[in-house]
PyMOL CGO cylinders between C-alpha atoms (Angstrom):
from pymol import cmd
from pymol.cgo import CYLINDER

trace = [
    CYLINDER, -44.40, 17.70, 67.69, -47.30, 19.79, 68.27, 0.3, 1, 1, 1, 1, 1, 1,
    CYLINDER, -47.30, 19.79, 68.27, -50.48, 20.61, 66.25, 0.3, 1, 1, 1, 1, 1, 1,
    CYLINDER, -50.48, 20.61, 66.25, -51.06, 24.32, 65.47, 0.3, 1, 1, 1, 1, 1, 1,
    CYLINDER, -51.06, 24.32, 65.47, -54.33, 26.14, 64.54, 0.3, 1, 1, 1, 1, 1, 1,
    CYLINDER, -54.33, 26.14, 64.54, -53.16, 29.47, 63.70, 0.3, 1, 1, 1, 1, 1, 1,
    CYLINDER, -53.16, 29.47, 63.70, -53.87, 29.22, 59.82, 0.3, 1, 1, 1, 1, 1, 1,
    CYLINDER, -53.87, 29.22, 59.82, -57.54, 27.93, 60.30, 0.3, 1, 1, 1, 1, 1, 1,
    CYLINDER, -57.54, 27.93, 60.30, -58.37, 31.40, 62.60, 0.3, 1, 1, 1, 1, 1, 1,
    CYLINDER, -58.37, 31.40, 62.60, -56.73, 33.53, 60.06, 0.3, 1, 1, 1, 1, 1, 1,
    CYLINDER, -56.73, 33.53, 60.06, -58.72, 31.62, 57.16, 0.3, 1, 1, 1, 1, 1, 1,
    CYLINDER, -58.72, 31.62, 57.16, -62.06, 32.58, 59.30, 0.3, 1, 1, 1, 1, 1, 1,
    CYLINDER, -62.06, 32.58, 59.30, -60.92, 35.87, 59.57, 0.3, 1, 1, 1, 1, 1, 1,
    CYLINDER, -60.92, 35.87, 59.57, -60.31, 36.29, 55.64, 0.3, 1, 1, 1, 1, 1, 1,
    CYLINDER, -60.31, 36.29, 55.64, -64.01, 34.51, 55.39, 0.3, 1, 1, 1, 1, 1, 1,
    CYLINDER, -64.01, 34.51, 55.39, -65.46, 37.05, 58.24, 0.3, 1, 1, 1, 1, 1, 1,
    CYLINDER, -65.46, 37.05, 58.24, -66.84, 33.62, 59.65, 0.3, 1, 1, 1, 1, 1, 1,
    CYLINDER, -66.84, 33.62, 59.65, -67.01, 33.56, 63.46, 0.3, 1, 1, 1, 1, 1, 1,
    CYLINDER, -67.01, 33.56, 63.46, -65.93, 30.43, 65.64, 0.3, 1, 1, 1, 1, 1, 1,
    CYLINDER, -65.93, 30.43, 65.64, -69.46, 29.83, 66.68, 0.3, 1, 1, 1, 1, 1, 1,
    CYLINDER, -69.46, 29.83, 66.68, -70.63, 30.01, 63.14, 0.3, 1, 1, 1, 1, 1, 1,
    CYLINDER, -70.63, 30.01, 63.14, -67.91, 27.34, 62.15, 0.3, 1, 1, 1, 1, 1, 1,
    CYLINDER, -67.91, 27.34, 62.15, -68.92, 25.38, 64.56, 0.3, 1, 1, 1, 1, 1, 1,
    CYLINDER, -68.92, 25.38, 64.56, -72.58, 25.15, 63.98, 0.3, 1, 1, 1, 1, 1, 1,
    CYLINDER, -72.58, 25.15, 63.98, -72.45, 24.42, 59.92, 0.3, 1, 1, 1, 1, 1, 1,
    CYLINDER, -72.45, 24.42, 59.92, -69.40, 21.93, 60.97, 0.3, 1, 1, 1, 1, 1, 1,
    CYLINDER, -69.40, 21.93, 60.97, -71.51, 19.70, 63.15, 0.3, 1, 1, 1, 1, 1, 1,
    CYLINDER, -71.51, 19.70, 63.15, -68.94, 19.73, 65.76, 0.3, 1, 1, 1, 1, 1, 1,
    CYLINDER, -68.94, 19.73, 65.76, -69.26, 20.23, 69.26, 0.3, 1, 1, 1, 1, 1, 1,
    CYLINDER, -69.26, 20.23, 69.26, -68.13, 23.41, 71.72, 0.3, 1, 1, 1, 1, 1, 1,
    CYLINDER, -68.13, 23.41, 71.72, -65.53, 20.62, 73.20, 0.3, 1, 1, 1, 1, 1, 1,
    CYLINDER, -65.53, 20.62, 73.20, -63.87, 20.00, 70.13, 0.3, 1, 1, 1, 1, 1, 1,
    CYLINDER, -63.87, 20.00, 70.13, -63.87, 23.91, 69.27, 0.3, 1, 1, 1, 1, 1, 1,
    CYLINDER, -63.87, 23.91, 69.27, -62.03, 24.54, 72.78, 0.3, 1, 1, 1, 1, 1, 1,
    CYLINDER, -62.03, 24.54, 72.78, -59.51, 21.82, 72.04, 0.3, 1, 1, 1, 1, 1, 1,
    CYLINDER, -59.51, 21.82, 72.04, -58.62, 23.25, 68.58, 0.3, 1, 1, 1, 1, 1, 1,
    CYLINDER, -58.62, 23.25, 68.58, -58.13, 26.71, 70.25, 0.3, 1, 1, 1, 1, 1, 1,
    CYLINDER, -58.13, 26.71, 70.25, -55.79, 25.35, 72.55, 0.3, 1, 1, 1, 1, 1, 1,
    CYLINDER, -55.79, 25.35, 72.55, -54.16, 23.24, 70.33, 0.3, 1, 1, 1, 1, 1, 1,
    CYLINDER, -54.16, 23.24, 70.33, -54.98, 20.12, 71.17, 0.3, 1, 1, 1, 1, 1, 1,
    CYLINDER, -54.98, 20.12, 71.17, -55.13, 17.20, 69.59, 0.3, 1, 1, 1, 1, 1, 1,
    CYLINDER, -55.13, 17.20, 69.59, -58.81, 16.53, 67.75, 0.3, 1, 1, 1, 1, 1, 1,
    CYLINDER, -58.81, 16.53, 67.75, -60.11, 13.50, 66.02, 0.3, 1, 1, 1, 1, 1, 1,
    CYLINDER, -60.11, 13.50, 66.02, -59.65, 13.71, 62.17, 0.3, 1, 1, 1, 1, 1, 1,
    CYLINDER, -59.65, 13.71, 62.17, -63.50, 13.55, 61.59, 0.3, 1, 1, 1, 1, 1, 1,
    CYLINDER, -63.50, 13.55, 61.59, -63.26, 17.25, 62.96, 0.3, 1, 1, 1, 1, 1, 1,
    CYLINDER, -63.26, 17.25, 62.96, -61.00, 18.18, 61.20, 0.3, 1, 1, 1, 1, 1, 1,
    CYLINDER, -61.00, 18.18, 61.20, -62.80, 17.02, 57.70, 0.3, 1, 1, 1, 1, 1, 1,
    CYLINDER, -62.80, 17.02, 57.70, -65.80, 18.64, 58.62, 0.3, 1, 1, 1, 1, 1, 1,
    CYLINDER, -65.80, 18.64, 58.62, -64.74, 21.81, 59.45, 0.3, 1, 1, 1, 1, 1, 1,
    CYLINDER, -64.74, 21.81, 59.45, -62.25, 21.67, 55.82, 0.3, 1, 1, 1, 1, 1, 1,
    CYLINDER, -62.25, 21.67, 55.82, -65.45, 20.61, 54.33, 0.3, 1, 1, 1, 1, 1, 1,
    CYLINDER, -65.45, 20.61, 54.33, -67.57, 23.60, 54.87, 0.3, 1, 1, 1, 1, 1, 1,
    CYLINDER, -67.57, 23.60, 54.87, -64.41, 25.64, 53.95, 0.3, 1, 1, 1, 1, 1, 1,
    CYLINDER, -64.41, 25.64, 53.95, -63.87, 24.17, 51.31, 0.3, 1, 1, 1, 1, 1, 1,
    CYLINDER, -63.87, 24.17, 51.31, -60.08, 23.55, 51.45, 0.3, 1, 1, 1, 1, 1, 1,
    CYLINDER, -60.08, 23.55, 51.45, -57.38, 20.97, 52.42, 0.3, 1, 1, 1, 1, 1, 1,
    CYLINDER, -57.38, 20.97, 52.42, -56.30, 20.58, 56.37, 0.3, 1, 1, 1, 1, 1, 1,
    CYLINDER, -56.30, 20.58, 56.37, -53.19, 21.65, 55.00, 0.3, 1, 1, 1, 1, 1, 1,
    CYLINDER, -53.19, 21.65, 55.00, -54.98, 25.41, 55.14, 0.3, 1, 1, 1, 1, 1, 1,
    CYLINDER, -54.98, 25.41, 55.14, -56.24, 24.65, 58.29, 0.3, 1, 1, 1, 1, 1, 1,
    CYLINDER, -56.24, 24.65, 58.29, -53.15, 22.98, 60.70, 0.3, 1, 1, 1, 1, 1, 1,
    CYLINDER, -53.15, 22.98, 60.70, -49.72, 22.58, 60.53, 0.3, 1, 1, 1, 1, 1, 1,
    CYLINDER, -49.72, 22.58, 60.53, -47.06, 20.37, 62.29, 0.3, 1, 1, 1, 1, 1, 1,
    CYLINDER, -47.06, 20.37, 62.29, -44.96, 22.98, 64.54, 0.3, 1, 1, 1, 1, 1, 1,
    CYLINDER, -44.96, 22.98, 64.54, -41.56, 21.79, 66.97, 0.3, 1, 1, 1, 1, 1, 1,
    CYLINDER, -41.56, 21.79, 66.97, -42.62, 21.56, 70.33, 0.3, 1, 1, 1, 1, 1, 1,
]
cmd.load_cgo(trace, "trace")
């Protein structure tokens, strides 16, 4: 099982956010922004922050996908 990403970069694109302005209001650092867009594994704490200034659930933001 594999973590994917996709639905947080299409939520950015509905918000006309960019990555870099994610990242700064986030908190979180250009590593853990590189890991989510390779779909890596990040630690929760990112993944609160960033649902945080969104304003959603990290249901919006990940899903679970088959490897």
């Amino acid at each position: 099982m594999a973590a994917s990403y996709k639905k947080l970069w299409k939520l950015l694109i509905d918000k006309e956010m960019k990555k870099e302005d994610l990242r700064k209001a986030a908190g979180i650092t250009t590593t853990a922004m590189a890991k989510l867009g390779k779909n890596e594994d990040v630690n929760t704490s990112v993944l609160l922050k960033i649902c945080n200034v969104l304003q959603c659930d990290i249901s919006d933001i990940m899903e679970v996908v088959g490897d």
